[in-house]
GUSE-678134 format. One record per residue (C-alpha): residue number from 1; residue in one letter; chain; x, y, z. Coordinates in nm, 4 decimals, padded with zeros to 6 digits. Layout:
REM residues N
  num  residuo  cadena        px        py        pz
  NUM        A       A         X         Y         Z
...
REM end
This chain:
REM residues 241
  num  residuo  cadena        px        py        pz
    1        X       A   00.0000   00.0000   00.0000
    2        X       A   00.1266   00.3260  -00.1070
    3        X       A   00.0974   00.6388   00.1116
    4        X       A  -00.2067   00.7471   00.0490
    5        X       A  -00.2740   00.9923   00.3063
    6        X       A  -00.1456   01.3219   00.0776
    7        X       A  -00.4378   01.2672  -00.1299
    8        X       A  -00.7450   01.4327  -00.1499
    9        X       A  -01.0577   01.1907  -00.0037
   10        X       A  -01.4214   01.2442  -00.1738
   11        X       A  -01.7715   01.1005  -00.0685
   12        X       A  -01.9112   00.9215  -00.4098
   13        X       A  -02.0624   00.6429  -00.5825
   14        X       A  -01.8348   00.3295  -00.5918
   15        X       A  -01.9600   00.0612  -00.9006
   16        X       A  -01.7411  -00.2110  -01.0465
   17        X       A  -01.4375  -00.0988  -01.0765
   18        X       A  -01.5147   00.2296  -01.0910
   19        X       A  -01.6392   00.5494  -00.8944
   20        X       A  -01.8266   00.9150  -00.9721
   21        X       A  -01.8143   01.2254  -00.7455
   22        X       A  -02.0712   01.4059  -00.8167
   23        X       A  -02.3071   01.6891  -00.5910
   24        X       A  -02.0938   01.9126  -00.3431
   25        X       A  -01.7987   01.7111  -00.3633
   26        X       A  -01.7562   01.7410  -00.7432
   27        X       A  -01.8105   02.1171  -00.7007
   28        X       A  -01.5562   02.1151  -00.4554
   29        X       A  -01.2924   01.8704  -00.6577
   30        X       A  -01.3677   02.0920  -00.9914
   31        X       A  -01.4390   02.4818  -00.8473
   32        X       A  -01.1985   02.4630  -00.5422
   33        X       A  -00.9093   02.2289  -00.5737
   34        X       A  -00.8950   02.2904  -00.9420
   35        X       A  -00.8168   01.8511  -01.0069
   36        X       A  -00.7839   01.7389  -01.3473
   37        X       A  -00.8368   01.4518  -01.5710
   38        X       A  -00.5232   01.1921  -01.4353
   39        X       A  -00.4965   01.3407  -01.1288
   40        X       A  -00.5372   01.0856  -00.7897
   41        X       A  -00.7642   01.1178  -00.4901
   42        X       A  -00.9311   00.9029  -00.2898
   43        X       A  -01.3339   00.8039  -00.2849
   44        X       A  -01.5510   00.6196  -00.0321
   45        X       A  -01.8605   00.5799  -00.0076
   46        X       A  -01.9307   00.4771   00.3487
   47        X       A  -01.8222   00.1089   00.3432
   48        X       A  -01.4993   00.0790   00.0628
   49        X       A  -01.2649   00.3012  -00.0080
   50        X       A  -01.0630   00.2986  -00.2898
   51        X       A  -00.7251   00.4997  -00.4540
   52        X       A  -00.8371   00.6036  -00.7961
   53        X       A  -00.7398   00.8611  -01.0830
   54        X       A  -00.9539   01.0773  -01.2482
   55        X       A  -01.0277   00.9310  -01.6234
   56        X       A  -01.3406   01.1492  -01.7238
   57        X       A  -01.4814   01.5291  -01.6316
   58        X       A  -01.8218   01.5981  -01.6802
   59        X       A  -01.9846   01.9457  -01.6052
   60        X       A  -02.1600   01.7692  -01.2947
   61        X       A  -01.9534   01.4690  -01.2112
   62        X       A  -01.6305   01.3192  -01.2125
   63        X       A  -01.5193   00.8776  -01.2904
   64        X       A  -01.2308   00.7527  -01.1496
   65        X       A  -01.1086   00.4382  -01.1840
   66        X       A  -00.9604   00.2593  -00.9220
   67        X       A  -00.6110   00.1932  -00.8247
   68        X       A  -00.6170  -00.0058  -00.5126
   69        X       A  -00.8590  -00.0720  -00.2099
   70        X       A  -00.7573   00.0904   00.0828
   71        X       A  -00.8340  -00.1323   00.4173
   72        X       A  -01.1052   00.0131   00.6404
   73        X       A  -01.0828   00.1926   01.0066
   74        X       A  -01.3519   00.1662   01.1711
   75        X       A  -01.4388   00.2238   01.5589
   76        X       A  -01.4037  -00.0924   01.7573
   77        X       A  -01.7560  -00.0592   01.9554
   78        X       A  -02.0987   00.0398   01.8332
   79        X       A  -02.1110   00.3796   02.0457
   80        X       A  -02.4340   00.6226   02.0321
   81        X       A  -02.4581   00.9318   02.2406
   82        X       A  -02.8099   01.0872   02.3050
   83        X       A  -02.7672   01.4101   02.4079
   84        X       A  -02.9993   01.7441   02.5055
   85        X       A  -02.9278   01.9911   02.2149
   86        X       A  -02.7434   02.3198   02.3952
   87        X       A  -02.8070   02.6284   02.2562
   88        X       A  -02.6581   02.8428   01.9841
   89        X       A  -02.3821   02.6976   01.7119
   90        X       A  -02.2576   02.4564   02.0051
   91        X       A  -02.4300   02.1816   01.8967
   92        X       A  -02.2707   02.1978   01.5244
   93        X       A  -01.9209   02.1465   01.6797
   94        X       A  -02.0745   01.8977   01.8900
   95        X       A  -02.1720   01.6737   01.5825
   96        X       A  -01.7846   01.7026   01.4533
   97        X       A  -01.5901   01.6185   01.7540
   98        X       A  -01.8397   01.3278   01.8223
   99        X       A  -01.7423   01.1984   01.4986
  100        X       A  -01.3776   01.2301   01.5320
  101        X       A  -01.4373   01.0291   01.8719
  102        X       A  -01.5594   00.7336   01.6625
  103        X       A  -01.9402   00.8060   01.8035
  104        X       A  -02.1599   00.5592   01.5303
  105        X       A  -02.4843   00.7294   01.6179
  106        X       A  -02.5887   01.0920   01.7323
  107        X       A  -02.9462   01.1483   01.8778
  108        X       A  -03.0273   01.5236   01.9607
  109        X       A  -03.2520   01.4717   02.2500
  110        X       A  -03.4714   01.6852   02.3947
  111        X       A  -03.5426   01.7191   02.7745
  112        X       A  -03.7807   01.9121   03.0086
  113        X       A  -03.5296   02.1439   03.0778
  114        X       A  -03.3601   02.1373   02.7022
  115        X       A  -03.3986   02.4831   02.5702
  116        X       A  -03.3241   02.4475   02.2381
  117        X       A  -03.6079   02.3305   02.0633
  118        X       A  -03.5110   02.3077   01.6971
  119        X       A  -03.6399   02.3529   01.3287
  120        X       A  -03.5832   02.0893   01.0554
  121        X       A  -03.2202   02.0580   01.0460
  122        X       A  -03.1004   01.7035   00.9923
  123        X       A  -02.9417   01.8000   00.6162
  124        X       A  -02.7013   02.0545   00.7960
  125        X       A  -02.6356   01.7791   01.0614
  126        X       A  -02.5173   01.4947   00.8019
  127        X       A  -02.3092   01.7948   00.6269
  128        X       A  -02.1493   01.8164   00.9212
  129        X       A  -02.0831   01.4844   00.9756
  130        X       A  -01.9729   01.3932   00.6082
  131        X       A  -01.7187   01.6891   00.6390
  132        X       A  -01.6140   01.5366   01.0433
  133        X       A  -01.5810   01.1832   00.8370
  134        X       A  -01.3636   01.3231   00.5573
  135        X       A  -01.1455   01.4980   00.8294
  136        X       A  -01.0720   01.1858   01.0412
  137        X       A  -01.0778   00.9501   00.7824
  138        X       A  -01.2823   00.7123   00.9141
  139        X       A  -01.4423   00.4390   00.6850
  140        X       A  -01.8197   00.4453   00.8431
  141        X       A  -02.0718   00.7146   00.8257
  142        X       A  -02.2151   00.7660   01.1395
  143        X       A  -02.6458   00.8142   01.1785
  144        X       A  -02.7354   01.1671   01.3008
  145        X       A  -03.1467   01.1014   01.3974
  146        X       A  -03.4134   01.3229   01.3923
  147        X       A  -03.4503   01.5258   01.7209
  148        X       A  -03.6034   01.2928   01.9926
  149        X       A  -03.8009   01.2894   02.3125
  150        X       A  -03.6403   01.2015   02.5888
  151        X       A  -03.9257   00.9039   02.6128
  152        X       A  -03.8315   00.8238   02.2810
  153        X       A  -03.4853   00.7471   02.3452
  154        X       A  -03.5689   00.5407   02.6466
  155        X       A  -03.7611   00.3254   02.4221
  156        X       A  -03.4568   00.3237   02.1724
  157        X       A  -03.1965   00.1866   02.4729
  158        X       A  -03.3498  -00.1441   02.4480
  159        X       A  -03.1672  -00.2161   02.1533
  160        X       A  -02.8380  -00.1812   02.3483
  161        X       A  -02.6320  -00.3802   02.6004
  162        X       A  -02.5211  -00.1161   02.7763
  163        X       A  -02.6305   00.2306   02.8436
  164        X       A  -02.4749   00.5260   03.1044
  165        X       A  -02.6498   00.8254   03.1857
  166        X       A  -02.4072   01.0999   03.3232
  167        X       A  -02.6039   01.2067   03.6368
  168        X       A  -02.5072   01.4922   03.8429
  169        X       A  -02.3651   01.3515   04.2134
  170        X       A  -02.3630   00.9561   04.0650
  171        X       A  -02.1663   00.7613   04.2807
  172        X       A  -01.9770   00.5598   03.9985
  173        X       A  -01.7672   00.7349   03.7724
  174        X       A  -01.7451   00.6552   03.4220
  175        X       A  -01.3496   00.5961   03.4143
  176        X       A  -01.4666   00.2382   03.5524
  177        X       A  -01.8130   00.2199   03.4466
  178        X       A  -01.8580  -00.1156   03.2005
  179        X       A  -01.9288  -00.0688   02.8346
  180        X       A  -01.9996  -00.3463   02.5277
  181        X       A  -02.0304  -00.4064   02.1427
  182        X       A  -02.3523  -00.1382   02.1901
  183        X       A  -02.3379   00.1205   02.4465
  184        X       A  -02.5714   00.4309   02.4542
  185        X       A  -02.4204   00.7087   02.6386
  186        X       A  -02.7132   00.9891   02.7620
  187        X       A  -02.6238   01.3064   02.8386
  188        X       A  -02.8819   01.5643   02.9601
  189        X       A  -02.9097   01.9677   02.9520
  190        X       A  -02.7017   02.1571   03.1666
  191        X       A  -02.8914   02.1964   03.4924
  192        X       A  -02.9225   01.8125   03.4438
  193        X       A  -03.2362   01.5890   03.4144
  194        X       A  -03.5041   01.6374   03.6224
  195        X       A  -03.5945   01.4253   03.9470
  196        X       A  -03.8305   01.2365   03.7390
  197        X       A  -03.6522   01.2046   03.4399
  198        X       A  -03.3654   01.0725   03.6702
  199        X       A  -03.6443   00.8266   03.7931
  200        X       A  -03.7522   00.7189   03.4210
  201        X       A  -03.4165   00.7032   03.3377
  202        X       A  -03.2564   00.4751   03.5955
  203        X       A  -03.5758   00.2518   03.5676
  204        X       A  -03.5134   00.2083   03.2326
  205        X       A  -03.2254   00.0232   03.3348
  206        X       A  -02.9403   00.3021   03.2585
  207        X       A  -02.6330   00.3061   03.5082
  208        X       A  -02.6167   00.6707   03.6423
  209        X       A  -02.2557   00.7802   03.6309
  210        X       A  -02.0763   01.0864   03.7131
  211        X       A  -01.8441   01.2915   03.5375
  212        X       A  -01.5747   01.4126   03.7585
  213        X       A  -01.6076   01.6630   04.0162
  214        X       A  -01.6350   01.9505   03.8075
  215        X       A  -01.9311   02.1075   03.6465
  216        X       A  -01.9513   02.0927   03.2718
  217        X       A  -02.1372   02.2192   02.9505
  218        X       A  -02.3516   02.0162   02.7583
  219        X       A  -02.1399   01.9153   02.5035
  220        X       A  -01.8573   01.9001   02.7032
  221        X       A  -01.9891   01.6456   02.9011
  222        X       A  -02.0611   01.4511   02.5756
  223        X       A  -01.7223   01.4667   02.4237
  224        X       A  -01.5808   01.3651   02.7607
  225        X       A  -01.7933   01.0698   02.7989
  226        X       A  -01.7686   00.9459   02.4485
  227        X       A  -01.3538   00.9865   02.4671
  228        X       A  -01.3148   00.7931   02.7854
  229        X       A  -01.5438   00.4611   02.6639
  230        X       A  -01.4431   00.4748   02.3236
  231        X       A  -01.0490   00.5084   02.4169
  232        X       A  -01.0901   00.1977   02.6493
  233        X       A  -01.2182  -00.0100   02.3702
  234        X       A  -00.9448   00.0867   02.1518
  235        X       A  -00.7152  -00.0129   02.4086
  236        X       A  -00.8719  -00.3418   02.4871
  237        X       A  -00.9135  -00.3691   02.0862
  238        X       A  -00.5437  -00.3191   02.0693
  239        X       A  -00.4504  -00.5516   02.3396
  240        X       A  -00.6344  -00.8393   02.2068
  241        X       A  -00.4816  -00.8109   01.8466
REM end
């Protein structure tokens, strides 16, 4: 395998034996970074990934051909993170370092005491998280949902092995807190759940951990959370290679 990093990565269509960029990503291949006919980049498309040179330029799209297959990196654990939706632009950079983390799933989740309370945005979210993806280099696209009760959610956890709730004034802390294939992480709005959303959430079987002694934002809270379980399963991951 050839170094392969130096070249530009693109979000495409991958057929036999050959891709197309089209959309955004062809404006921004053509318009912006000015590539030619013969020049290489890379494409994926969310589950291969391929070297490939440019062999045709349309005025919407660009084929490439491939070159090689380039292996896959992928997060070792199934990790989603429901988490209240703070307020202004915070949740935007939320999206992309949750991404970077290796986060598979992102649920904006609304709470009693969540005050952002938001309009049809899910396009701008999977920008986001398409431009997080092409930054990190990561094989998988991660799911952004479509805002959620807090009851909804709940509901949704039954479909994982393990979920944590960070909980003001838990006794465990996450640091040693277990985790699996499927762990749902939920994190609520800052002044934390309510008592009977704490109630709800605990009785839906979620294991209410704390996150240090220190008051944090919203989406710090989530980035912290997500970085400690996710770098303990690539430890473990690396250990048992």
């Amino acid at each position: 395998m050839r170094w392969i990093g130096s070249f530009h990565r693109f979000f495409g269509e991958i057929y036999e034996g050959f891709g197309v960029i089209g959309g955004e990503e062809f404006l921004h291949l053509r318009k912006v970074l000015r590539l030619r006919v013969g020049d290489k980049v890379r494409i994926f498309n969310g589950e291969r990934e391929f070297l490939a040179e440019i062999v045709e330029m349309e005025k919407d799209k660009a084929k490439v051909k491939f070159i090689e297959e380039i292996p896959k990196l992928l997060p070792p654990i199934d990790l989603a993170v429901a988490v209240s939706i703070p307020k202004g632009s915070r949740f935007d950079d939320l999206i992309e370092k949750l991404v970077e983390i290796g986060v598979s799933r992102i649920i904006p989740t609304i709470c009693e005491r969540t005050v952002k309370r938001p309009g049809e945005r899910k396009d701008r979210w999977e920008r986001i998280v398409l431009s997080a993806v092409k930054q990190c280099e990561r094989s998988d696209i991660p799911e952004i949902t479509e805002p959620m009760s807090l009851n909804d959610v709940l509901r949704l956890s039954e479909n994982y092995e393990v979920k944590i709730a960070g909980i003001i004034g838990a006794q465990k802390n996450i640091s040693s807190c277990p985790y699996g294939k499927r762990t749902l992480i939920l994190i609520g709005p800052e002044g934390d759940f309510t008592e009977e959303e704490k109630e709800k959430i605990i009785s839906s079987g979620f294991l209410p951990v704390n996150l240090g002694g220190i008051i944090l934002r919203v989406e710090t809270a989530a980035m912290v959370s997500a970085s400690v379980i996710m770098q303990r399963a690539w430890d473990e991951s690396s250990n048992n290679r």
